[in-house]
DRENLUM-148202 format. One record per residue (C-alpha): x, z, y. Coordinates in nm, 3 decimals. Example, Ala and Ser with C-alpha at 12.3 -4.5 7.8 and 13.67 -1.06 7.14 Angstrom:
((1.230,0.780,-0.450)) ((1.367,0.714,-0.106)) 
***
This chain:
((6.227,12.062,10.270)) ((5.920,11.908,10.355)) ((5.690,12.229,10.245)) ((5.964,12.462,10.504)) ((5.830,12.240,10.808)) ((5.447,12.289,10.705)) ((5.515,12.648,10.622)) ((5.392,12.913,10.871)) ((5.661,13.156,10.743)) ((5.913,12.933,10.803)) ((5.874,12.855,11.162)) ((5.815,13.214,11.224)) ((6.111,13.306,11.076)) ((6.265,13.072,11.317)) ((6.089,13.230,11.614)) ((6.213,13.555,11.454)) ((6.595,13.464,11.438)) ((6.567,13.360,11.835)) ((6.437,13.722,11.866)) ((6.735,13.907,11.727)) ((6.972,13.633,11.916)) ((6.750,13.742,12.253)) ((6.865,14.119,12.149)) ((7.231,13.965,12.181)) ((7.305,13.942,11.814)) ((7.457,13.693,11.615)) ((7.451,13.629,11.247)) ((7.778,13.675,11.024)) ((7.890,13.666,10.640)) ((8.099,13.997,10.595)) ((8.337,13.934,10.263)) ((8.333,14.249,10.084)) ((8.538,14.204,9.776)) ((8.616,13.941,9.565)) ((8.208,13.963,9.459)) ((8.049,14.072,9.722)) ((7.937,13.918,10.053)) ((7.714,14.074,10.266)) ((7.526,13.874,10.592)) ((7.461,14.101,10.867)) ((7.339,14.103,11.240)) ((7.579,14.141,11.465)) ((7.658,14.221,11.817)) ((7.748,13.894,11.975)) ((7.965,14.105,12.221)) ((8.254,14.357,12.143)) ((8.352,14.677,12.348)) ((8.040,14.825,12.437)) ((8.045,15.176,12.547)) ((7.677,15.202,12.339)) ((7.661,15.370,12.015)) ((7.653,15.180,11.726)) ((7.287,15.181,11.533)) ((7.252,15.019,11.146)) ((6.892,14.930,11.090)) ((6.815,14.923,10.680)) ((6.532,14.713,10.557)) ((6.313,14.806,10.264)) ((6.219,14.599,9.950)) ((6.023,14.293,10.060)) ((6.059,14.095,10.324)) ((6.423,14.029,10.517)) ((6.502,14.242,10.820)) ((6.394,13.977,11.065)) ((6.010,14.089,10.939)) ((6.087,14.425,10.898)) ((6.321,14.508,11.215)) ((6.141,14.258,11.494)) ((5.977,14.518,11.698)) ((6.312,14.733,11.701)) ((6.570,14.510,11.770)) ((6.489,14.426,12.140)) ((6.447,14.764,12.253)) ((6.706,14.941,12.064)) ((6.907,14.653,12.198)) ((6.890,14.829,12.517)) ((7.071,15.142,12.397)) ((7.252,15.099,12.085)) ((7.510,14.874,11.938)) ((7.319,14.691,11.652)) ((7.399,14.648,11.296)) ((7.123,14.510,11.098)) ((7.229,14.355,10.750)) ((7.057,14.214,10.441)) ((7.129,14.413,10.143)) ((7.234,14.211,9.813)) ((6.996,14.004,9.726)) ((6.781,14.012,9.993)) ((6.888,13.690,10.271)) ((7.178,13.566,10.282)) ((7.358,13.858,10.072)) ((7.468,13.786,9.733)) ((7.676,13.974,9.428)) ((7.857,13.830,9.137)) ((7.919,14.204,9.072)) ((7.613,14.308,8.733)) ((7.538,14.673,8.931)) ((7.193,14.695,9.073)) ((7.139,15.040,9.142)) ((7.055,15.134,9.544)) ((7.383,15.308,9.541)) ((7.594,15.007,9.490)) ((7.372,14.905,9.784)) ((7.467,15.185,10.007)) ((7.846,15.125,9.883)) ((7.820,14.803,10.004)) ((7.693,14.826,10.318)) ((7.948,15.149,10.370)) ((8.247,14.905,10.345)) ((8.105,14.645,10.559)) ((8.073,14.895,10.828)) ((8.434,14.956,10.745)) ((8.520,14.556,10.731)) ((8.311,14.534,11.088)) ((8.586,14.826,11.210)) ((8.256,15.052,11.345)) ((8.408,15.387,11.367)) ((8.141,15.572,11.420)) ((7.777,15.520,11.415)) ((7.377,15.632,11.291)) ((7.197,15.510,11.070)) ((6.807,15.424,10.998)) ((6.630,15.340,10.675)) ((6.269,15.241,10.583)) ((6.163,15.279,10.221)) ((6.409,15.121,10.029)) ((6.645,15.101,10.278)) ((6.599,15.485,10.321)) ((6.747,15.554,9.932)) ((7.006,15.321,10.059)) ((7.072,15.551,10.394)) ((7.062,15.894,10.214)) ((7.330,15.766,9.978)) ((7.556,15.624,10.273)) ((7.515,15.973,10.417)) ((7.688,16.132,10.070)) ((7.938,15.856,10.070)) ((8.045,15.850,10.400)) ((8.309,16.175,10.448)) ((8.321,16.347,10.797)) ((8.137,16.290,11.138)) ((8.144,15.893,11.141)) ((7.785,15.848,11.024)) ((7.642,16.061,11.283)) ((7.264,16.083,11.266)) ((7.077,15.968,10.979)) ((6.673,15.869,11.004)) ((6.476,15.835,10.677)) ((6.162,15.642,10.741)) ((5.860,15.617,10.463)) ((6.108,15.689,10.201)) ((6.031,15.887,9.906)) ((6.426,15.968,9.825)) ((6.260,16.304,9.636)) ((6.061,16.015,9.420)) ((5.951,16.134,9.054)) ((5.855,15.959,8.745)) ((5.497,15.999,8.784)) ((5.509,15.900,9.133)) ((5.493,15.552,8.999)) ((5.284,15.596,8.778)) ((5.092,15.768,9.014)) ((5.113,15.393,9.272)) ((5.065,15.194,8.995)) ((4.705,15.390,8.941)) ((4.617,15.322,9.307)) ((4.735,14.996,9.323)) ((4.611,14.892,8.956)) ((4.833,14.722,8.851)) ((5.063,14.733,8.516)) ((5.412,14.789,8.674)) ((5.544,14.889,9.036)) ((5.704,14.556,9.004)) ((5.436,14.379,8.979)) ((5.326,14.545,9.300)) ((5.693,14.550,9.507)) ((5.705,14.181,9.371)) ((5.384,14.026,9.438)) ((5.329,13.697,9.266)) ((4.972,13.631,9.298)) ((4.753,13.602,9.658)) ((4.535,13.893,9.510)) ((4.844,14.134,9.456)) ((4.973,14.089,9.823)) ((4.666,14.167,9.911)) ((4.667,14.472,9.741)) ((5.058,14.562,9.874)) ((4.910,14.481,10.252)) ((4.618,14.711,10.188)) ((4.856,15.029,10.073)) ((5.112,14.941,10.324)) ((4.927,14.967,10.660)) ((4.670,15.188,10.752)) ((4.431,14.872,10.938)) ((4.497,14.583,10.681)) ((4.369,14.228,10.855)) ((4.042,14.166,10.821)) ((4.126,13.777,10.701)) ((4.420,13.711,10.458)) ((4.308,13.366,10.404)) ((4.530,13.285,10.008)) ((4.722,13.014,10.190)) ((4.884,13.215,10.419)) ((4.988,13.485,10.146)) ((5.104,13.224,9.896)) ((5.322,13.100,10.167)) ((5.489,13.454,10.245)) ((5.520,13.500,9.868)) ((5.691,13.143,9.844)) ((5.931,13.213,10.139)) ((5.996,13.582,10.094)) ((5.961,13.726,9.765)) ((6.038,13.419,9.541)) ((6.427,13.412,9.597)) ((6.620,13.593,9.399)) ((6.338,13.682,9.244)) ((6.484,13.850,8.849)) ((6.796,13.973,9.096)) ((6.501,14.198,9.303)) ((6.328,14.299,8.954)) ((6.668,14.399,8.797)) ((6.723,14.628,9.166)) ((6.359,14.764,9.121)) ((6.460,14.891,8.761)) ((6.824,14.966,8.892)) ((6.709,15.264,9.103)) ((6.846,15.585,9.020)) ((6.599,15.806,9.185)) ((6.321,15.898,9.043)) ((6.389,15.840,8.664)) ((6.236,16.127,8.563)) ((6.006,16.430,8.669)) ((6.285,16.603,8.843)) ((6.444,16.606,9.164)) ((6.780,16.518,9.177)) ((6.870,16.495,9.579)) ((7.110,16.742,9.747)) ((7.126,16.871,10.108)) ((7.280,16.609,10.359)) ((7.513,16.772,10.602)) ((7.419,16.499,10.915)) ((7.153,16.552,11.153)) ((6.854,16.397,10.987)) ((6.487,16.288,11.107)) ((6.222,16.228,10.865)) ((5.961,15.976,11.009)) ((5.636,15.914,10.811)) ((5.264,15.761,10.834)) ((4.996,16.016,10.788)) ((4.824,15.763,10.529)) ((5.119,15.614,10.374)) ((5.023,15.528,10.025)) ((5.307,15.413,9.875)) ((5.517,15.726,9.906)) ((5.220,16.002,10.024)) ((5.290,16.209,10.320)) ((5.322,16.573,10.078)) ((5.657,16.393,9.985)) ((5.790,16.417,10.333)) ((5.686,16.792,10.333)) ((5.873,16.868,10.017)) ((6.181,16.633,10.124)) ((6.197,16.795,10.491)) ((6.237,17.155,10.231)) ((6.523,16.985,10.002)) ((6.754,16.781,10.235)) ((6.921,17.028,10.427)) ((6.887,17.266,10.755)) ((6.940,17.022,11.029)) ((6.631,16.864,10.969)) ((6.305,16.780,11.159)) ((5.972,16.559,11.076)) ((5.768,16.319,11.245)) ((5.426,16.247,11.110)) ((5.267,15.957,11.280)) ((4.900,15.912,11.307)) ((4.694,15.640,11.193)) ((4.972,15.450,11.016)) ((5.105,15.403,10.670)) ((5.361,15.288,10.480)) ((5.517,15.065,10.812)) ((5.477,15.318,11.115)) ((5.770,15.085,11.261)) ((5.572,14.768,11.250)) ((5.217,14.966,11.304)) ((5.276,15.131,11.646)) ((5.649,14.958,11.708)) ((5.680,15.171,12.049)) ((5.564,15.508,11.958)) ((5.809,15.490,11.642)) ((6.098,15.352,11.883)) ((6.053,15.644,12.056)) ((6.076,15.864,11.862)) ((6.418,15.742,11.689)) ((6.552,15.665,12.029)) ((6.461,16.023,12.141)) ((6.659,16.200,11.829)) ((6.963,15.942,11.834)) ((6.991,15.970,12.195)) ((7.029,16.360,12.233)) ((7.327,16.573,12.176)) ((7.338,16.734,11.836)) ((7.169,17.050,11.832)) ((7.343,17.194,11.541)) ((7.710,17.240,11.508)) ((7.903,17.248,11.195)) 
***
């Protein structure tokens, strides 16, 4: 306890959790079955005539890091559901399947359990496998509009390999699950196109304690759990939801010629974003033009019928 009140994280994350209360959220522990709970963000009011918005973190950090620049605004306009998948927060599994489409399953029925009938859906990296499986699993027009942000869902093989070269290191794990100051380091540095010029080793050992370390074999077995991208082919099919593809110009996690090639494979109804001077976090980079643009697509009719 005593290193939580000297830790920077830590009080940040408490700043953090009076943000997404200021949005009018509240936190809650959804049961799922008899192994799986999930904790999501909540509104703290029922029967708003807003749509209803689920905001779907990538691997790292929880949602309070990765959503704080969305939840106020999008507050505004949207209905907002913004949970931590298993074995990220609060969210925890007795259940042994790891793959991100027990994730997306998961999430799916607490959307159910929450009674949102109908809603949209936007996921970042990680979170964006998790949203492009929701989208295959959910029948009919209750997930409306789907956003994949940074998210290399038409991963290969030697993509890895391929972020393991630029990132030298021995394993995208070792990467996704920094352990070390220096690695961090490295993840900041491919993440955002303007890393901080100081990074004293403090201050990353602390994130690392307070955000990685948890659940830390859980996160490697989801990192090897993925299903996409297990070998040199492509094995996505076309989504039948509106669907915007966001992406940073000099991501370097997932490189921008993916979203070209995904914007071909995932269906008709599809249009891309390409954000300049950002990487891998375009939502954290420039917070205001990315709301934008989300709010924009959400916010119009559809402009295809089916």
């Amino acid at each position: 306890m005593a290193a939580s009140c000297c830790s920077l994280v830590s009080l940040y994350t408490l700043f953090l959790r009076r943000v997404f209360q200021s949005a009018g959220l509240k936190s809650k522990l959804i049961p799922i079955d008899e192994e799986t709970t999930l904790h999501c963000w909540v509104p703290r009011s029922s029967g708003s005539n807003k749509p209803s918005l689920l905001l779907v973190h990538g691997f790292g950090p929880s949602p309070l890091f990765q959503w704080r620049y969305q939840v106020r605004p999008f507050s505004r306009f949207f209905d907002l559901y913004v949970p931590d998948l298993v074995f990220f927060g609060k969210s925890t599994t007795s259940s042994s399947q790891r793959s991100e489409v027990f994730q997306a399953e998961c999430v799916a029925k607490m959307m159910d359990k929450l009674d949102v009938k109908r809603f949209s859906v936007v996921g970042t990296s990680y979170g964006g496998f998790v949203a492009y499986h929701m989208s295959k699993i959910i029948c009919g027009e209750r997930l409306e509009k789907v956003v994949i942000a940074s998210s290399g869902v038409n991963r290969r093989r030697r993509h890895g390999s391929e972020l393991m070269d630029r990132a030298k290191v021995g394993s995208v794990s070792d990467l996704m699950l920094p352990v070390t100051a220096a690695t961090l380091r490295t993840l900041i540095g491919l993440s955002v196109f303007k890393p901080p010029r100081i990074m004293p080793d403090f201050l990353l050992e602390d994130i690392i304690n307070i955000l990685y370390k948890p659940n830390f074999e859980e996160k490697l077995q989801l990192l090897a759990g993925i299903t996409l991208g297990k070998d040199d082919d492509v094995h996505i099919s076309p989504l039948q939801q509106e669907v915007l593809i966001v992406w940073g110009e000099y991501d370097q996690i997932f490189p921008l010629e993916n979203a070209y090639e995904l914007k071909g494979l995932i269906g008709e109804k599809v249009s891309l974003e390409v954000m300049r001077k950002c990487s891998h976090v375009p939502q954290i980079e420039h917070p205001k033009r990315f709301n934008e643009i989300v709010k924009s697509f959400l916010l119009v009719p559809p402009a295809y019928t089916t």
